[in-house]
C-alpha positions as CSV (number, residue, x, y, z in Angstrom):
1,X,10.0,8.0,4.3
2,X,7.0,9.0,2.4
3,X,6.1,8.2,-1.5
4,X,4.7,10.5,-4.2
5,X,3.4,8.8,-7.4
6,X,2.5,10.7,-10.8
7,X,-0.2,8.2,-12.0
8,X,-1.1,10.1,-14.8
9,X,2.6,9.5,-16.2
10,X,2.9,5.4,-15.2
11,X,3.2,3.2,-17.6
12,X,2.1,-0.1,-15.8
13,X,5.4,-1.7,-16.5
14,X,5.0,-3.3,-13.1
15,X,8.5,-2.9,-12.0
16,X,7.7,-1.2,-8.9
17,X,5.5,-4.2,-7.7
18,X,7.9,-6.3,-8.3
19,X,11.1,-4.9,-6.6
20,X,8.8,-3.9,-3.3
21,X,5.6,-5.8,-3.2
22,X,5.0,-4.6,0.2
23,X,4.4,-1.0,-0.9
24,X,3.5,-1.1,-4.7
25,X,0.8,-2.6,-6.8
26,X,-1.4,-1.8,-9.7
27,X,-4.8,-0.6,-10.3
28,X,-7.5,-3.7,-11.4
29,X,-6.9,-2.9,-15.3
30,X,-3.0,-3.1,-14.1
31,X,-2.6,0.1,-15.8
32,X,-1.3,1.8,-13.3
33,X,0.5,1.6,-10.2
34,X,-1.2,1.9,-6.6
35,X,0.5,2.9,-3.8
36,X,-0.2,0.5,-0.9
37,X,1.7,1.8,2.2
38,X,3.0,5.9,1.3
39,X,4.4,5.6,4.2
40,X,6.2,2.1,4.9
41,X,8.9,1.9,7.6
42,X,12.5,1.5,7.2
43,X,13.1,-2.0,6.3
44,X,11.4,-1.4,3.2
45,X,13.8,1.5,2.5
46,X,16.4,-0.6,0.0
47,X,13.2,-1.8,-1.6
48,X,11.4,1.6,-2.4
49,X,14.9,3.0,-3.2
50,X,15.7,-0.1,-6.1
51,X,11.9,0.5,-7.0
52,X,12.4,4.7,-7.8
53,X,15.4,4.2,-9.6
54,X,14.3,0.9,-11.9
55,X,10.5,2.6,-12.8
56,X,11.4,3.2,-16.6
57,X,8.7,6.5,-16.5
58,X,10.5,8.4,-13.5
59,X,7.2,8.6,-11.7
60,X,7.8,7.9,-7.8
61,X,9.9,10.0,-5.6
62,X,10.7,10.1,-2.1
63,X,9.8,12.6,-0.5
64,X,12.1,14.2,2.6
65,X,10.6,14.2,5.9
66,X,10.6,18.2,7.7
């Protein structure tokens, strides 16, 4: 599982920190969001899923391993 973030379309709304703290966080103005592990392992896979579809801006995708 790997992430992809459009930072220049976040809205800081935090959500993403909160459902996975593990893997999200936000920049020091908490502006934006921060991606702390792009590529966490599988237990955090509920998490990162709950996290793409709650951010309100549609910014983070997961992105298919080849």
């Amino acid at each position: 599982m790997k992430i992809a973030v459009d930072t220049s379309l976040c809205i800081g709304s935090g959500t993403c920190a909160l459902t996975a703290p593990a893997v999200f966080g936000h920049d020091e103005e908490r502006a934006v969001v921060i991606v702390l592990d792009g590529a966490p392992p599988e237990s955090q896979r509920a998490a990162v899923e709950l996290a793409v579809s709650s951010c309100p801006s549609a910014v983070i995708r997961l992105l298919t391993e080849d």
